[in-house]
C-alpha positions, 0 to 999 in steps of 0.5 A: 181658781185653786184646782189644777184640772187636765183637758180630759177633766175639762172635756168631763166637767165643761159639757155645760157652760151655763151651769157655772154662770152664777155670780154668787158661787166659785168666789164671784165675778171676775174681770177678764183681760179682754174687758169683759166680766165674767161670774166666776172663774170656773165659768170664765175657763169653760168658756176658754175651753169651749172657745177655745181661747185664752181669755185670763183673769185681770182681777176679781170683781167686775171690770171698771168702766174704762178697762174697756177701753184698756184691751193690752197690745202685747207689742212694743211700738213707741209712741210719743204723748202731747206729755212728752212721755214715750208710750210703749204703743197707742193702744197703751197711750189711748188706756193712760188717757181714760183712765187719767180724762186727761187731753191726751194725744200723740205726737212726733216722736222728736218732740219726746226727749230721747235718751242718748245711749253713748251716755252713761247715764243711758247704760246704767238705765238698762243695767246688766241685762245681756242682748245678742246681736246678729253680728254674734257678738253679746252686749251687757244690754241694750244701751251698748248695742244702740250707741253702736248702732250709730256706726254700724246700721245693720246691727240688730238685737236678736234675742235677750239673753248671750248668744249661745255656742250653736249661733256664734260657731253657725256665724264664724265656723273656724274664724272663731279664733280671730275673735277670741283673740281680739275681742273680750265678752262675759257670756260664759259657757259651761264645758264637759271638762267641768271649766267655765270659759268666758264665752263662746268664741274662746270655747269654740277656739280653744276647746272644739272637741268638748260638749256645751254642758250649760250655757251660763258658769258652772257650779251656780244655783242654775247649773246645779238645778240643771243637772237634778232637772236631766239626771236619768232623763230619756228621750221618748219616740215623740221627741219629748223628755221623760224622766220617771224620777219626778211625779205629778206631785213635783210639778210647779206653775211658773209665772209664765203659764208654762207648767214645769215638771218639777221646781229644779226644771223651773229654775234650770229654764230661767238660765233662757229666761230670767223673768220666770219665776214659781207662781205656785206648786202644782200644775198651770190651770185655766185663766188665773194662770194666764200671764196674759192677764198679768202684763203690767201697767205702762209706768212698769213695763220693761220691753223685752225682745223675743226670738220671733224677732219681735218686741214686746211690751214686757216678759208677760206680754211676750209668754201671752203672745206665745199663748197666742198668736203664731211665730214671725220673723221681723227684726226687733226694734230697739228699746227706747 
């Protein structure tokens, strides 16, 4: 779908599904990610609308046979397949087994090589990807916190992503010193004074006084879209920003279905997501832009954690279920 529609086009235009549901008109059938086939997509997002549900495009044309069986959960729980593959969940391993008529079943999960997370071998597979941690602390990924997790049981990811200034001072209070004086972490936090400290406790330490400008260095690519992004921004009676430097005409779609109120506000949000990126100009509209519809095959998925203290399957499963499904609050389990 190319045209951007508000809710107030959408309750004009959807008075009458029925109107839409001919295949051979707005670009054909489409499958949806629930295995259903809809005409077109115009009719796909009346339906959403009168349901009002988030049911994305999948791809165009008809759903395949086996995509029935293939429905996404967005939640990471690992299995371990007859194949000795870990699965990122059952519903997952059950889609592999279709789609390959292979005699596929799950089994004990000790019976699945694991990866030890004390090797380099297991650090170097997470790369640079930074977690915090309940304990404040930020490590370079996931790999770290698990080897430490043998000493240490309590220890637990809370977020991707450093842990920010608010977190760690809520954690220490003044015993931020003792840390910043024994403990060296690159979780940088831009201050008022312009400086980049190298992270929270060291600014917390030395600098109580000044203000988080950005939680990230200073000058770099994000910082700069920052401060295009809130210059002359105020804050209305509701609660929201404004900022009548930017039009309808500036707004963007990021990957994540969230529409930005211009590209310098995309790119100043991906310092608390790195995953979004510019899908297209314009605002976010109707099922194509559903990220639901875009969560990747098993052999691509990269679990990531989310704030709601659950884990999922990759960043697109995580931006569905925020789509979807209420907030919880259980702890993370660690990415195998």
């Amino acid at each position: 779908m190319c045209i951007a529609l508000t809710s107030d086009d959408k309750g004009a235009l959807y008075q009458n599904c029925t109107i839409f549901d001919k295949s051979d008109i707005y670009g054909g059938p489409v499958c949806g990610d629930n295995g259903v086939t809809y005409s077109n997509s115009f009719y796909l997002d009346c339906k959403n609308h009168h349901n009002r549900e988030t049911v994305a495009t999948l791809h165009s044309g008809p759903c395949l046979e086996n995509e029935k069986y293939c429905n996404v959960d967005l939640y990471y729980d690992p299995v371990c397949g007859s194949d000795h593959k870990i699965y990122t969940n059952m519903q997952s391993l059950f889609c592999v087994r279709q789609k390959q008529s292979r005699d596929l079943t799950a089994v004990s999960m000790t019976d699945c090589p694991q990866n030890d997370s004390c090797y380099r071998g297991g650090t170097e597979h997470y790369g640079i990807n930074p977690i915090c941690a309940n304990n404040g602390h930020t490590y370079q990924n996931a790999a770290q916190l698990k080897c430490l997790q043998r000493y240490n049981s309590g220890l637990q990811i809370i977020h991707d992503g450093g842990c920010r200034v608010e977190f760690v001072h809520q954690l220490y209070g003044t015993a931020v010193c003792r840390i910043a004086k024994t403990r060296y972490e690159w979780n940088p936090v831009c201050a008022s004074d312009g400086i980049t400290y190298p992270n929270p406790f060291v600014f917390l330490c030395y600098r109580p006084k000044l203000n988080v400008i950005f939680n990230g260095e200073c000058d770099t690519h994000s910082y700069k879209s920052c401060i295009e992004a809130h210059t002359n921004t105020t804050v209305l009676p509701n609660g929201e920003y404004a900022n009548d430097a930017f039009t309808a005409d500036d707004e963007v779609c990021g990957n994540d279905g969230s529409t930005y109120q211009s590209i310098h506000h995309l790119q100043c949000h991906t310092r608390l997501d790195k995953y979004v990126f510019l899908k297209h100009h314009g605002s976010c509209s109707g099922p194509d832009d559903h990220p639901c519809g875009s969560v990747p095959e098993e052999e691509h998925r990269q679990p990531v954690c989310g704030t709601d203290g659950r884990s999922y399957v990759s960043p697109e499963a995580l931006w569905c279920a925020k789509l979807r499904s209420p907030k919880r609050g259980e702890i993370c389990k660690p990415y195998l």
